[in-house]
C-alpha positions, 0 to 999 in steps of 0.5 A: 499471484502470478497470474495476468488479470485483463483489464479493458483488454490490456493485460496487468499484472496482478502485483500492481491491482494490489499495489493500487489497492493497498495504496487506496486503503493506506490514505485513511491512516495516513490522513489520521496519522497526519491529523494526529501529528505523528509524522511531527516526531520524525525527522524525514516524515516522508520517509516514515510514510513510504516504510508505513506503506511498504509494510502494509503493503507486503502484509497485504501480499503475504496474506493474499499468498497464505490464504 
């Protein structure tokens, strides 16, 4: 996971391809949870939605590194 990836000759660190990544994949549950009106029961919703996406995030870290 330390690796350089090259994109259109500028060299990005692999941990922001998967933070994009992981951002594209949390719109969906966000938008249903949105719809649902989960985010309703909390009294800060913002940040109920920034912890949701950093444990997708570091999930999908921990099991980019295991496999």
């Amino acid at each position: 996971m330390l690796a350089d990836v090259d994109i259109l000759g500028a060299f990005v660190p692999a941990i922001a391809i998967w933070l994009f990544v992981s951002l594209v994949i949390f719109i969906v549950p966000d938008v249903l949870l949105t719809r649902a009106g989960f985010y309703r029961l909390f009294w800060h919703p913002a940040l109920v939605r920034t912890s949701l996406f950093v444990c997708w995030f570091c999930a999908g870290g921990l099991a980019s590194v295991t496999m």
